[in-house]
TINU-979336 format. One line per 4 residues: number of its first residue (from 1); their letters; for each residue x, y, z of C-alpha. Coordinates in pm, whole numbers, plus 50000, padded with zeros to 5 digits. Layout:
BEGIN
NUM	a	X:Y:Z  ...
END
This chain:
BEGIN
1	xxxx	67406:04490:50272  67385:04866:50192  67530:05023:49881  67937:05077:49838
5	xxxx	68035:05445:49797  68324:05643:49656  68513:05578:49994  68451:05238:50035
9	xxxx	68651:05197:49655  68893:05415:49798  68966:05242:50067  68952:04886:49863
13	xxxx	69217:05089:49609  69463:05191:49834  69470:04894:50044  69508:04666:49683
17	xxxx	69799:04958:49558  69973:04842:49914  69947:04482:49814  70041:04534:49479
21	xxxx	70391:04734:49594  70455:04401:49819  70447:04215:49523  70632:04443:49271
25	xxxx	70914:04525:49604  71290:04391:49497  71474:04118:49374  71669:04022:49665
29	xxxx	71391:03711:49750  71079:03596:49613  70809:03425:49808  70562:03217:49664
33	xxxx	70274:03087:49766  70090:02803:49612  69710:02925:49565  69569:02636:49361
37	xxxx	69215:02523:49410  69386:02284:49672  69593:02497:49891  69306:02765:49918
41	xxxx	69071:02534:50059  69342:02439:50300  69412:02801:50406  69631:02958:50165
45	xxxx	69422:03268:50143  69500:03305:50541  69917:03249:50507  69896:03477:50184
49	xxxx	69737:03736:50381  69996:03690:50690  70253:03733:50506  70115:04049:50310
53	xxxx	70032:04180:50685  70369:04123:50828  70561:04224:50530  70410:04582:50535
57	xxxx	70478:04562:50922  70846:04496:50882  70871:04720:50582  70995:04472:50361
61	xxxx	71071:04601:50008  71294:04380:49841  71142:04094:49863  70901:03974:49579
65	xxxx	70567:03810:49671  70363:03643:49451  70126:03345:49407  70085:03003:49140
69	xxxx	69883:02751:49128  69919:02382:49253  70245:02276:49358  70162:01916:49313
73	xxxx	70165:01797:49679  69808:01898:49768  69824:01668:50118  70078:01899:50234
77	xxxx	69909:02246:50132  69950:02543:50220  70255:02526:50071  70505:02842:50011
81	xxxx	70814:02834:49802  71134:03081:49939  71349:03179:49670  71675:03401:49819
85	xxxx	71912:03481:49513  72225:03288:49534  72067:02985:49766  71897:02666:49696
89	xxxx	71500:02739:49695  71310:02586:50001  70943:02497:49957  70735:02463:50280
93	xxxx	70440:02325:50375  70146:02286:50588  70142:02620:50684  69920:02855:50868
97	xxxx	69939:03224:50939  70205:03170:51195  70431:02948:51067  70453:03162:50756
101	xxxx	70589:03473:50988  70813:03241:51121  70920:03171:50767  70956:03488:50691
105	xxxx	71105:03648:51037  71392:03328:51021  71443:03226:50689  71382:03519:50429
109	xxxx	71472:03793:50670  71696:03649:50928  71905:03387:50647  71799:03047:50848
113	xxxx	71585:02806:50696  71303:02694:50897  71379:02339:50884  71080:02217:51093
117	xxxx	70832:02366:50822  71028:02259:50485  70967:02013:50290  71244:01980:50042
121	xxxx	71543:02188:49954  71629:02250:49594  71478:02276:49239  71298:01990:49115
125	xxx	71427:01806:48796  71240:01569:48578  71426:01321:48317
END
């Protein structure tokens, strides 16, 4: 492994300032997805990375993107929660780098939940 040099931090800088304007975009939907110790090693890293990809290729920008930790179902990681302002949040799960375009192409873009991917519909409560 040689040495990194000025353009190799370039190039890691402007490809993290990209990610970074994904995540900062709008406020019209947010997209989470659950990177706890759990749903990395099932892959999260991969759907996170999808979605960043086809994001930037569809030239979303008012969607926010962002990650958390465990969403307490680890058997059904990766997990991803869609938030679209006005609607019921829809967390899905075991998800890979396709199913999370889908997710995004259908449900966050196109308005349709992805029913074969959720898992539940709603917040959750506790009493």
């Amino acid at each position: 492994m040689g040495r990194i040099t000025v353009d190799d931090l370039k190039k890691i800088k402007e490809k993290h300032q990209a990610t970074f304007k994904l995540r900062e975009g709008g406020n019209r939907a947010k997209v989470t997805v659950h990177m706890g110790t759990c749903g990395i090693a099932a892959g999260a890293r991969a759907v996170m990375d999808a979605l960043i990809d086809e994001m930037a290729a569809k030239e979303v920008k008012d969607v926010i993107l962002t990650t958390s930790g465990c969403a307490g179902f680890c058997v059904k990681e990766p997990m991803a929660t869609v938030e679209i302002v006005g609607e019921a949040p829809v967390k899905y799960c075991s998800l890979n780098a396709d199913k999370m375009r889908k997710v995004l192409n259908e449900h966050v873009i196109g308005g349709n939940v992805v029913e074969e991917y959720a898992l539940v519909v709603g917040s959750e409560t506790s009493y």
